[in-house]
OpenMM code with the backbone's topology and positions (N, CA, C; nanometers):
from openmm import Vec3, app, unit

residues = "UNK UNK UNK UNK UNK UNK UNK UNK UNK UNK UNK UNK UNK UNK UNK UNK UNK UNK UNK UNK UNK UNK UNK UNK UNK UNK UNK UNK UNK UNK UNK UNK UNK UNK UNK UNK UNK UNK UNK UNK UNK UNK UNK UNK UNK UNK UNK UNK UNK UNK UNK UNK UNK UNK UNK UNK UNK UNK UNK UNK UNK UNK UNK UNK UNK UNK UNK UNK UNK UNK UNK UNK UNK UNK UNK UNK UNK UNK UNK UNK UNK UNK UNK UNK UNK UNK UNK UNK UNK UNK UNK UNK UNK UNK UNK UNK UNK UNK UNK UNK UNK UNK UNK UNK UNK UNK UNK UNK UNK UNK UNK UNK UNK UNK UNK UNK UNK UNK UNK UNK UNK UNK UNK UNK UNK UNK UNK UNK UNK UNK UNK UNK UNK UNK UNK UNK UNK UNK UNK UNK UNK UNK UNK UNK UNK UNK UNK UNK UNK UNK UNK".split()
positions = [
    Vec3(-0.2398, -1.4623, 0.2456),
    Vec3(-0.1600, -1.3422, 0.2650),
    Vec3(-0.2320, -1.2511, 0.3650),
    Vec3(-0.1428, -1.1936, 0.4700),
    Vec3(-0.1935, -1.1023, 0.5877),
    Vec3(-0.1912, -0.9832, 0.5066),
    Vec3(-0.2784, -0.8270, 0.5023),
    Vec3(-0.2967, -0.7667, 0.4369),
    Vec3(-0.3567, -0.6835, 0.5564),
    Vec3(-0.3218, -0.5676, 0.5495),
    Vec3(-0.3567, -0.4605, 0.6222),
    Vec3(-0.4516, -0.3284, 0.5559),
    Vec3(-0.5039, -0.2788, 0.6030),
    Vec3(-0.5467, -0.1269, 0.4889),
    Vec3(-0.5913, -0.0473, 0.5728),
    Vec3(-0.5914, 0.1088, 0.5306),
    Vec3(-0.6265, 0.2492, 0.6175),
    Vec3(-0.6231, 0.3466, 0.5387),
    Vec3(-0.6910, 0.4368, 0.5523),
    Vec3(-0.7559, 0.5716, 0.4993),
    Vec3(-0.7572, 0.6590, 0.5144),
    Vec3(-0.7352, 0.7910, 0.5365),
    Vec3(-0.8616, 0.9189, 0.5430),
    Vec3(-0.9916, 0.9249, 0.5304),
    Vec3(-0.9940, 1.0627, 0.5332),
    Vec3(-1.1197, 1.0936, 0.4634),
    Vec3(-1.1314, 1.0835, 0.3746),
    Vec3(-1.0376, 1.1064, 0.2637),
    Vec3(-1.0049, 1.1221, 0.1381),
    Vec3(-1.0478, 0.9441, 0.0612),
    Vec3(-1.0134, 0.9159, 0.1195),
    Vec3(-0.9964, 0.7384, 0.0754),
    Vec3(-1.1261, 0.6791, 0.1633),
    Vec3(-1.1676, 0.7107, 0.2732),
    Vec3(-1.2699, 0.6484, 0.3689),
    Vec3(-1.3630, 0.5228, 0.2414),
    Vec3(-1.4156, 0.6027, 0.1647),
    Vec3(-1.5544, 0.5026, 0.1015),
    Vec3(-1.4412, 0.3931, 0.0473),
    Vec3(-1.3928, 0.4184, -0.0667),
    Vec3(-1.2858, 0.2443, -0.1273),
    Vec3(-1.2278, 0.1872, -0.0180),
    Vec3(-1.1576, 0.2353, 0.1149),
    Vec3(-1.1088, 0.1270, 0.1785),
    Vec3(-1.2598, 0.0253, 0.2117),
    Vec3(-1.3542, 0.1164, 0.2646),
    Vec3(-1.4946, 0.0082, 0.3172),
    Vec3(-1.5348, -0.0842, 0.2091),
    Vec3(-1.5080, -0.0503, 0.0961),
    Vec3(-1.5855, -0.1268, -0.0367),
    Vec3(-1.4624, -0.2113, -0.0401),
    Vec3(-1.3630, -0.2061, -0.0653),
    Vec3(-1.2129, -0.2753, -0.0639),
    Vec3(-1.1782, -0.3551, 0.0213),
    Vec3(-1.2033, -0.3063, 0.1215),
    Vec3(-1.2140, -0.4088, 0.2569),
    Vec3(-1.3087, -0.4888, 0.2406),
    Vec3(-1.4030, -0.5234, 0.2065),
    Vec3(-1.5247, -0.6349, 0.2229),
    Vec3(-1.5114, -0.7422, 0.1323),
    Vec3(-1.4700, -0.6317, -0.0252),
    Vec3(-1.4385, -0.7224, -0.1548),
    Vec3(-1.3444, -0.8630, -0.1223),
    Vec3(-1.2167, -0.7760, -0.0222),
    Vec3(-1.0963, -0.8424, 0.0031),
    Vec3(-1.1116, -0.9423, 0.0845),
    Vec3(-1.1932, -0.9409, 0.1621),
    Vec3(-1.2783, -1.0172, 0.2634),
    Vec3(-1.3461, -1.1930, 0.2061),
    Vec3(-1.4169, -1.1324, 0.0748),
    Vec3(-1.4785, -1.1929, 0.0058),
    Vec3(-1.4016, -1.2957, -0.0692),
    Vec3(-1.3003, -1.2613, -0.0969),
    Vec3(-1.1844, -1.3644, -0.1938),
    Vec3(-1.0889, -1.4051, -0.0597),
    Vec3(-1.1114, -1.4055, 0.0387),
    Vec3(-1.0645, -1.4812, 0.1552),
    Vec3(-0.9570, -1.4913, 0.2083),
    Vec3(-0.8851, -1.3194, 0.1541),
    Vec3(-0.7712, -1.2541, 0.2026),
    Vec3(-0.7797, -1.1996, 0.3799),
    Vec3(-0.6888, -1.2233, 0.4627),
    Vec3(-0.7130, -1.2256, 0.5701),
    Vec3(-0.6595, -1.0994, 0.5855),
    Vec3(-0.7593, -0.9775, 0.6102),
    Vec3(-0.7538, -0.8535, 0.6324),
    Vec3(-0.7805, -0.7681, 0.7616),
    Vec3(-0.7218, -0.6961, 0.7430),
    Vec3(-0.7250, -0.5671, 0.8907),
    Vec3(-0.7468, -0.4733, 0.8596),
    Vec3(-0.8358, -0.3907, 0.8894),
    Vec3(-0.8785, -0.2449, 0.9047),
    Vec3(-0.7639, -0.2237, 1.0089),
    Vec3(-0.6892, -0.0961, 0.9207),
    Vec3(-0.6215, 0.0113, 1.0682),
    Vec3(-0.7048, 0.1491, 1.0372),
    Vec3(-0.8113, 0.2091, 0.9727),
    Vec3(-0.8809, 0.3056, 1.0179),
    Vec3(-0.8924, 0.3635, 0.8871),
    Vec3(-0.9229, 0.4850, 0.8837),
    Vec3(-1.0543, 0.5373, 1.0061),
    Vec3(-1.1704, 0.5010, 0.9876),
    Vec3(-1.2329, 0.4888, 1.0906),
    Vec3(-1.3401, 0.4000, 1.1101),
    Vec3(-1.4479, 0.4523, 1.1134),
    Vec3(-1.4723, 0.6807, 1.0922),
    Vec3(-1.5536, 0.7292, 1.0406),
    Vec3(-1.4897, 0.8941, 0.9329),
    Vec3(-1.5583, 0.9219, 0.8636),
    Vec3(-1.4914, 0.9891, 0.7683),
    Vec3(-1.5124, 1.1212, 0.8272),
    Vec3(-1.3937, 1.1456, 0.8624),
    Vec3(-1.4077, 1.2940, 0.9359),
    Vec3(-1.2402, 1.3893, 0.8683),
    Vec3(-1.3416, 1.5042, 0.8309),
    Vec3(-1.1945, 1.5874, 0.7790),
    Vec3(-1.0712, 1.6700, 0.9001),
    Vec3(-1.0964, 1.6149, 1.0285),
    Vec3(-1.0231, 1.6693, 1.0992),
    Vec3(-0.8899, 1.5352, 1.0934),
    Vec3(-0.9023, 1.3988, 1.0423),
    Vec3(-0.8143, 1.3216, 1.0542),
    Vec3(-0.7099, 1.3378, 0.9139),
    Vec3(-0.5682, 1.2809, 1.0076),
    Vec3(-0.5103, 1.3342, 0.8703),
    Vec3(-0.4024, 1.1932, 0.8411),
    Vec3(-0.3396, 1.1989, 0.7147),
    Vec3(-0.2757, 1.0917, 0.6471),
    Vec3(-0.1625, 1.0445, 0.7156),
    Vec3(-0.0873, 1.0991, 0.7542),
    Vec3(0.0440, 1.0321, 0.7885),
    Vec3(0.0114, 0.9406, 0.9314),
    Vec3(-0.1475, 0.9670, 0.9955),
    Vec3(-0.1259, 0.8319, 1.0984),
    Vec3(-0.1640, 0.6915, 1.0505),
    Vec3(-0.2355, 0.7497, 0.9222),
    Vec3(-0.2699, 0.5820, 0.8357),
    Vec3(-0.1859, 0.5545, 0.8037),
    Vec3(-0.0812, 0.6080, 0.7611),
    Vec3(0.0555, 0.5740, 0.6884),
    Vec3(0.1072, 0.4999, 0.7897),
    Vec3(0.1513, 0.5554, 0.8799),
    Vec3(0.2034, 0.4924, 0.9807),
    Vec3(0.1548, 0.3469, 1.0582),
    Vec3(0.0161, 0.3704, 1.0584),
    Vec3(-0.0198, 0.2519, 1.1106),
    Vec3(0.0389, 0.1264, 1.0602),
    Vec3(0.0461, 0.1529, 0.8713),
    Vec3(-0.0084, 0.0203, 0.8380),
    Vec3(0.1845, 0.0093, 0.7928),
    Vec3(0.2812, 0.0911, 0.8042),
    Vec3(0.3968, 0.0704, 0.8410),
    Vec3(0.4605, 0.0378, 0.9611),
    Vec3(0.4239, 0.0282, 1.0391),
    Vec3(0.4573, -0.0290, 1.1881),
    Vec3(0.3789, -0.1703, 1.1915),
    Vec3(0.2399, -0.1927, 1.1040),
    Vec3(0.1797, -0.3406, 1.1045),
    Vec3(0.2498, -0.4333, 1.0330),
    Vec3(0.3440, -0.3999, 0.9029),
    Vec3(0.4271, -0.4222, 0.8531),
    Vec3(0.5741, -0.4640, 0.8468),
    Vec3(0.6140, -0.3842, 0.9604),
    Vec3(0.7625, -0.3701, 1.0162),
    Vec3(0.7306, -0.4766, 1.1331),
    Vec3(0.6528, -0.4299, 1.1917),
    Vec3(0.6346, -0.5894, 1.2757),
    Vec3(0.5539, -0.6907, 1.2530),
    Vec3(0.5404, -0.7556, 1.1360),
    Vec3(0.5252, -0.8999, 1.1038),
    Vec3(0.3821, -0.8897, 1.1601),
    Vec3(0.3250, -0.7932, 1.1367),
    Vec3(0.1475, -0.8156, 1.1819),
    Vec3(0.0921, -0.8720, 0.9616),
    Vec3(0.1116, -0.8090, 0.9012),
    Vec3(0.1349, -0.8005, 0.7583),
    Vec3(0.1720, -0.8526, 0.6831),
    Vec3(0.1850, -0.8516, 0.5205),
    Vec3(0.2578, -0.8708, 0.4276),
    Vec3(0.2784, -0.8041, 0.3477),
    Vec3(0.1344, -0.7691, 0.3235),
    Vec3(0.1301, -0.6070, 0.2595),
    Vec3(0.0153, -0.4923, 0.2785),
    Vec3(0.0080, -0.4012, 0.2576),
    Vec3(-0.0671, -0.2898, 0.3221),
    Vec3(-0.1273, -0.2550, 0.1623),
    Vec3(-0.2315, -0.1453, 0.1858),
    Vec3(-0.3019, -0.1078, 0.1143),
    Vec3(-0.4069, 0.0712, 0.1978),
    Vec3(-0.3094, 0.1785, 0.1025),
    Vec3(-0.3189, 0.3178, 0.1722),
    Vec3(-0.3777, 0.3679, 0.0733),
    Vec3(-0.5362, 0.4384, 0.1023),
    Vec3(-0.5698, 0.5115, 0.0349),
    Vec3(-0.6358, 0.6589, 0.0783),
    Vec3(-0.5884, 0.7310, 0.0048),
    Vec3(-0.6472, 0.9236, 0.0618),
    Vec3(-0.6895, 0.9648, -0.0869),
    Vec3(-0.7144, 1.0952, -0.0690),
    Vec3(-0.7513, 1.1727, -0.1820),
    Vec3(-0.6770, 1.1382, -0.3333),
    Vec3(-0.5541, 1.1699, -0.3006),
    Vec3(-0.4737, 1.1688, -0.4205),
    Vec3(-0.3781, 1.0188, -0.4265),
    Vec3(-0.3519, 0.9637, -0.3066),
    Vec3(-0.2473, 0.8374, -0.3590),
    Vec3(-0.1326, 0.8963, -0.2775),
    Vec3(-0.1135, 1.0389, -0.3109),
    Vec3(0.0745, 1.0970, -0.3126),
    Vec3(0.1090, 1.0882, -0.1540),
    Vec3(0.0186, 1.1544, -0.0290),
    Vec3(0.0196, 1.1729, 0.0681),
    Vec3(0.1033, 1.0917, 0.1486),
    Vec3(0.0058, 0.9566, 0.1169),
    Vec3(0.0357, 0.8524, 0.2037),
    Vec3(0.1177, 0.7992, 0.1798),
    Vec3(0.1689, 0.7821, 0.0503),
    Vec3(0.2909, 0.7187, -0.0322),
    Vec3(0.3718, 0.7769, 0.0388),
    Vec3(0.4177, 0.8807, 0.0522),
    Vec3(0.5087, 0.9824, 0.0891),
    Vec3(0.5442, 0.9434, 0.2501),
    Vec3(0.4581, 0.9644, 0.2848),
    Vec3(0.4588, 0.9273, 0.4549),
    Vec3(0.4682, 0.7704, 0.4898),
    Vec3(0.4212, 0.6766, 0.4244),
    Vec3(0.4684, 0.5280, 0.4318),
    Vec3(0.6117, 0.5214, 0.4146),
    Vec3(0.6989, 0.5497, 0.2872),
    Vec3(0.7760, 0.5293, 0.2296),
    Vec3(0.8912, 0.6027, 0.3570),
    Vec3(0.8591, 0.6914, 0.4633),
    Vec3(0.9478, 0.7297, 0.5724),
    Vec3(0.9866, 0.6015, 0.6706),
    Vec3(0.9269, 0.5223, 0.6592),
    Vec3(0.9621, 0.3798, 0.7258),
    Vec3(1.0747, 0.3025, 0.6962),
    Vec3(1.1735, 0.2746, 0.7859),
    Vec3(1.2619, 0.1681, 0.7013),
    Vec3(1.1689, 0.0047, 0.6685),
    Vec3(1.2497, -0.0609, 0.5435),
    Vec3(1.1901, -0.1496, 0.4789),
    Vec3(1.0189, -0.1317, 0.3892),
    Vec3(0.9649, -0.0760, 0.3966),
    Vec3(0.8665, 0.0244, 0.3232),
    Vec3(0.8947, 0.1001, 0.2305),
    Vec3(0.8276, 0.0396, 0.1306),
    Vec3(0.8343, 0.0321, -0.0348),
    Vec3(0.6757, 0.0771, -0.0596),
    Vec3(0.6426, 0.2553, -0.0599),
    Vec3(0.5052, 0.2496, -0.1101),
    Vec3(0.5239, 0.2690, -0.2552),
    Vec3(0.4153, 0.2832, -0.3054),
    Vec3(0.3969, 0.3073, -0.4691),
    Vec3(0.2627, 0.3268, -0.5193),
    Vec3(0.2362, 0.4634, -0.5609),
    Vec3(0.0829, 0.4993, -0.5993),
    Vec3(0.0834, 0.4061, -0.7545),
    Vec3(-0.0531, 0.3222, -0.7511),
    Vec3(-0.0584, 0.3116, -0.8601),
    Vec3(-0.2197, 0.3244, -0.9252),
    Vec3(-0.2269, 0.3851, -1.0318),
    Vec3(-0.3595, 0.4102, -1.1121),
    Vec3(-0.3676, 0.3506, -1.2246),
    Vec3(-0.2712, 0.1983, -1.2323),
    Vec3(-0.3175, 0.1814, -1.3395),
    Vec3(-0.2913, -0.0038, -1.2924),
    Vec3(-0.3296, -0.0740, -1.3716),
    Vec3(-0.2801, -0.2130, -1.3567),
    Vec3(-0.1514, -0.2807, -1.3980),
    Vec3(-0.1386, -0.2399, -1.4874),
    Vec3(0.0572, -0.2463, -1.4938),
    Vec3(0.1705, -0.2556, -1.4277),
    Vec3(0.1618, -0.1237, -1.3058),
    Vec3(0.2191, -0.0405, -1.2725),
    Vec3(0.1678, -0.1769, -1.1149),
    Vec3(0.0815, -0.1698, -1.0921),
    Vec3(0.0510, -0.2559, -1.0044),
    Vec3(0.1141, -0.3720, -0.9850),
    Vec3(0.1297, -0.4800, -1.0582),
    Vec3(0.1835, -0.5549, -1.0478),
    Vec3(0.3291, -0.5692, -1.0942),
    Vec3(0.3244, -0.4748, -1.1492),
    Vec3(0.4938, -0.5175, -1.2078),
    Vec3(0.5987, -0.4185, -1.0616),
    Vec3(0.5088, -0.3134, -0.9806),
    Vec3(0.5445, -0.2927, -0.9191),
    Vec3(0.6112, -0.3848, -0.7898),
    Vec3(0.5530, -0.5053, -0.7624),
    Vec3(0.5475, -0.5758, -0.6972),
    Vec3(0.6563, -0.6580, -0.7626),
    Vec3(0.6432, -0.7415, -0.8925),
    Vec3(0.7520, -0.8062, -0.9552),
    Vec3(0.9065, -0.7834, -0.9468),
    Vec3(0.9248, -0.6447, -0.9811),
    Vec3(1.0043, -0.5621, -1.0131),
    Vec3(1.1391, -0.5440, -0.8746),
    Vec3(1.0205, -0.4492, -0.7886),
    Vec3(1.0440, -0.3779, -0.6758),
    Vec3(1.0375, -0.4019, -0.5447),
    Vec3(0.9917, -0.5055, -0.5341),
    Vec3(0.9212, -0.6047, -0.4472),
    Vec3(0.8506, -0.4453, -0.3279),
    Vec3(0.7734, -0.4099, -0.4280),
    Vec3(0.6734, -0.2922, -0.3469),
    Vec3(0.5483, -0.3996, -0.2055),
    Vec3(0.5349, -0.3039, -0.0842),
    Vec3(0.4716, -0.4070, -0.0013),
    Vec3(0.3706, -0.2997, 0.0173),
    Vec3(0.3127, -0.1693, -0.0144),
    Vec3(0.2418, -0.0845, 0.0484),
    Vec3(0.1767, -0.0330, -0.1351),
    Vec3(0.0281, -0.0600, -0.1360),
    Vec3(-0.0258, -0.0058, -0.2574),
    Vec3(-0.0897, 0.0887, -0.1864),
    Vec3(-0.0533, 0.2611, -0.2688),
    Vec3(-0.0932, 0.3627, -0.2564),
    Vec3(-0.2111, 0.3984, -0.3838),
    Vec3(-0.3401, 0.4199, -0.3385),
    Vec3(-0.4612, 0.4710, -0.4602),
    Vec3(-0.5101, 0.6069, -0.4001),
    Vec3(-0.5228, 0.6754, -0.4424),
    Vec3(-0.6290, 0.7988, -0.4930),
    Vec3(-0.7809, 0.7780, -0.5148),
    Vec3(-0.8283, 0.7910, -0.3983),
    Vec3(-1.0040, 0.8000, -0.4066),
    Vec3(-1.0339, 0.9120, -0.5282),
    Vec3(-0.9742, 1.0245, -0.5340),
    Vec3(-1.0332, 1.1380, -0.6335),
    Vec3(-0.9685, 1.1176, -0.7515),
    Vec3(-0.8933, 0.9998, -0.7657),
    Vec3(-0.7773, 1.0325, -0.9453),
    Vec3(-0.8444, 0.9132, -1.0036),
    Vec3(-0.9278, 0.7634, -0.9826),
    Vec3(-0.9709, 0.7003, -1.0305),
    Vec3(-1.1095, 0.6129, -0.9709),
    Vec3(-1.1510, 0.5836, -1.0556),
    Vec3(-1.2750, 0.4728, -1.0341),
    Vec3(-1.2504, 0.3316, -0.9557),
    Vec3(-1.4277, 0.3356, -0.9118),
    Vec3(-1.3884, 0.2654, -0.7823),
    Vec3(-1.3274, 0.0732, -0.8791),
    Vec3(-1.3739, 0.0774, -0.9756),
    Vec3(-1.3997, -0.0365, -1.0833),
    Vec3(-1.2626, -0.0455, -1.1012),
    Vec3(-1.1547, 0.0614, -1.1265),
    Vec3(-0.9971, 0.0026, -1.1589),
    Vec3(-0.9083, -0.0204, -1.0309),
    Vec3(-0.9895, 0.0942, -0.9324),
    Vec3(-0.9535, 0.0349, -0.8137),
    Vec3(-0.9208, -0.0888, -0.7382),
    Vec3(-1.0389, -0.1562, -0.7861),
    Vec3(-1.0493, -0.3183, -0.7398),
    Vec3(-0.9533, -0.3932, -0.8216),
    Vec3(-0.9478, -0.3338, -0.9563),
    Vec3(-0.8373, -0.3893, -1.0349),
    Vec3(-0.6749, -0.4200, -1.0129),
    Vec3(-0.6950, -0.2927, -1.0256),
    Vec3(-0.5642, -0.2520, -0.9256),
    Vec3(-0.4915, -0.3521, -0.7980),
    Vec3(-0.6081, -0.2978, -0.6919),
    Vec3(-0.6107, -0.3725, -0.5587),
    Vec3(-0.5953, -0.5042, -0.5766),
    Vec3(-0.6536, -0.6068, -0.7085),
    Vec3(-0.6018, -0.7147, -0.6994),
    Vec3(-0.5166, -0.7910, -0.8213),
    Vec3(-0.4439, -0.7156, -0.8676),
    Vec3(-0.3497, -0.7467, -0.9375),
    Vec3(-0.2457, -0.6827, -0.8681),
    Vec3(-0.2174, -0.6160, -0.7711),
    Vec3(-0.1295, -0.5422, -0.6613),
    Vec3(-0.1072, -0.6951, -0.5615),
    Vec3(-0.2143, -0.7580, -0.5615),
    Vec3(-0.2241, -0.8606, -0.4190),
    Vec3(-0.1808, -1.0263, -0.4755),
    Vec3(-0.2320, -1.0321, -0.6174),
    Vec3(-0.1835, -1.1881, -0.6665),
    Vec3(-0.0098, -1.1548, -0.7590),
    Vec3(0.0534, -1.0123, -0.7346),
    Vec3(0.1810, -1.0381, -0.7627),
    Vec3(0.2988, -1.0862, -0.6515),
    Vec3(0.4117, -1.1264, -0.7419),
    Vec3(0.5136, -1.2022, -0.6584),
    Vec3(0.6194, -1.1055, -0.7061),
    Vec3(0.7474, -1.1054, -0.5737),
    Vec3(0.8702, -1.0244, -0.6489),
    Vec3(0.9403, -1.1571, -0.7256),
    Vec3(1.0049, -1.1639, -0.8795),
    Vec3(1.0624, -1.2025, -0.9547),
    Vec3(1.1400, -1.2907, -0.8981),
    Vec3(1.2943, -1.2203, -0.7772),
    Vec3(1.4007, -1.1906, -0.7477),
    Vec3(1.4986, -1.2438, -0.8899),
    Vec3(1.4454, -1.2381, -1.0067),
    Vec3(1.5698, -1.2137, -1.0681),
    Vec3(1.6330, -1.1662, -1.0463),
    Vec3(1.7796, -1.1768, -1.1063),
    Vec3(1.9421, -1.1290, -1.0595),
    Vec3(1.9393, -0.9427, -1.0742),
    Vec3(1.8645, -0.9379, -1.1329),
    Vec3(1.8694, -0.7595, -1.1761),
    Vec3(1.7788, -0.6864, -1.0985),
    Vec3(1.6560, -0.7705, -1.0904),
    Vec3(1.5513, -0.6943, -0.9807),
    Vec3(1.5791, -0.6843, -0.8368),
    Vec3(1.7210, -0.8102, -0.8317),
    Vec3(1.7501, -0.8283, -0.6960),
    Vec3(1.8492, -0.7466, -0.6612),
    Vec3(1.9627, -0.7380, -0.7522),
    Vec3(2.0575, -0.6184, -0.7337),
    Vec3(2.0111, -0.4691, -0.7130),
    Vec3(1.8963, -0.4190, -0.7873),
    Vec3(1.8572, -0.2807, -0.8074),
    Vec3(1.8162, -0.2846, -0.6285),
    Vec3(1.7170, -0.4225, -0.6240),
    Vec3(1.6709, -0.3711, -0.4583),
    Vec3(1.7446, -0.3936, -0.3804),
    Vec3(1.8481, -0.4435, -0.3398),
    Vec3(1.9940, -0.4882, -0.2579),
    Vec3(2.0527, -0.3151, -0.2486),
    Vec3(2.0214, -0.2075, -0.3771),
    Vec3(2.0863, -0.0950, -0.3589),
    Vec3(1.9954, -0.0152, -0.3137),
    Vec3(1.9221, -0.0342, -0.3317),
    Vec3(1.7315, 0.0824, -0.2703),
    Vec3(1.7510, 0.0244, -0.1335),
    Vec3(1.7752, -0.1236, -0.0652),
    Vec3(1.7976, -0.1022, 0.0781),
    Vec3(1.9187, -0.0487, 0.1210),
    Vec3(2.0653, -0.0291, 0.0918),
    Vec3(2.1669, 0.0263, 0.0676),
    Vec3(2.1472, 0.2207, 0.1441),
    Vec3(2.0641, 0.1969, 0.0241),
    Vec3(2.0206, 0.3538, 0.0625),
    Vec3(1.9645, 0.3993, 0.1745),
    Vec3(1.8584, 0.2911, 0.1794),
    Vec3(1.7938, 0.2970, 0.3037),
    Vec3(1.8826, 0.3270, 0.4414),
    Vec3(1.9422, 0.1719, 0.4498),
    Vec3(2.0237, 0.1744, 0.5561),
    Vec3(2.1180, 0.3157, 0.5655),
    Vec3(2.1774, 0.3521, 0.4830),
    Vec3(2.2556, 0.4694, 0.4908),
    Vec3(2.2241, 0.6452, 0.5691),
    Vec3(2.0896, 0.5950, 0.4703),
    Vec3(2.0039, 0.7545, 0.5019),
    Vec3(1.9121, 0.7051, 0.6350),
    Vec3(1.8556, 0.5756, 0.6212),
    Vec3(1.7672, 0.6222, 0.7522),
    Vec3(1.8104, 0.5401, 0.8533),
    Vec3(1.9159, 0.6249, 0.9483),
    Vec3(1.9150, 0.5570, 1.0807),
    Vec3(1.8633, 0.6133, 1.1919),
] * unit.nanometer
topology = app.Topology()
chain = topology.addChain("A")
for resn in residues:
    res = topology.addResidue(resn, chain)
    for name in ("N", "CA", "C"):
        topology.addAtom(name, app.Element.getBySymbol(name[0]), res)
């Protein structure tokens, strides 16, 4: 799986530790930034990056982390086909993916540990979407929407 990831400041240290881990289990990964932790950089160009790496088939799935999770979620999720989703817990992680067929995991450097992080990060990466008939209808109407609202 192609896998992308990018940061802030906020997020800078887990993407570097996250990135190497991910490295290590022989996920074929991309740094889109930042590549030093400086508080003049701000979230919505990581967002963006790793939604445009995405939208064009550089990807499969992305991995956005800042201070809180919410930022980048927020600013990914402005993309058509971009499905972010903060998650802090492992559950929520993968079933996000099952469910929702989510492609962008949003974490919070300041809301959790770097230890559930990794958890997270890879129970986010070994899920599959279901496409059961119900998970497939709900997302058939979430792109619906999409198409409607964002042209």
């Amino acid at each position: 799986m192609r896998v992308v990831i990018a940061a802030d400041h906020g997020g800078y240290e887990y993407k570097n530790i996250l990135l190497q881990e991910m490295q290590q289990h022989g996920f074929a990964i991309k740094d889109l930034g930042a590549f030093e932790s400086s508080p003049q950089d701000d979230y919505p160009d990581y967002a963006a990056a790793i939604a445009n790496a995405i939208s064009n088939d550089e990807a499969e799935r992305g991995i956005l982390i800042c201070g809180s999770g919410v930022g980048v979620c927020v600013a990914a999720n402005k993309f058509r086909g971009i499905r972010a989703g903060v998650c802090h817990d492992t559950y929520s992680a993968h079933q996000c993916v099952e469910h929702d067929n989510v492609n962008v995991l949003c974490i919070g450097q300041r809301v959790i540990g770097i230890e559930l992080a990794r958890e997270i990060t890879f129970s986010f990466l070994a899920a599959s979407f279901t496409h059961e008939e119900r998970h497939q209808r709900r997302l058939d109407k979430v792109k619906a929407i999409e198409n409607k609202n964002m042209k």
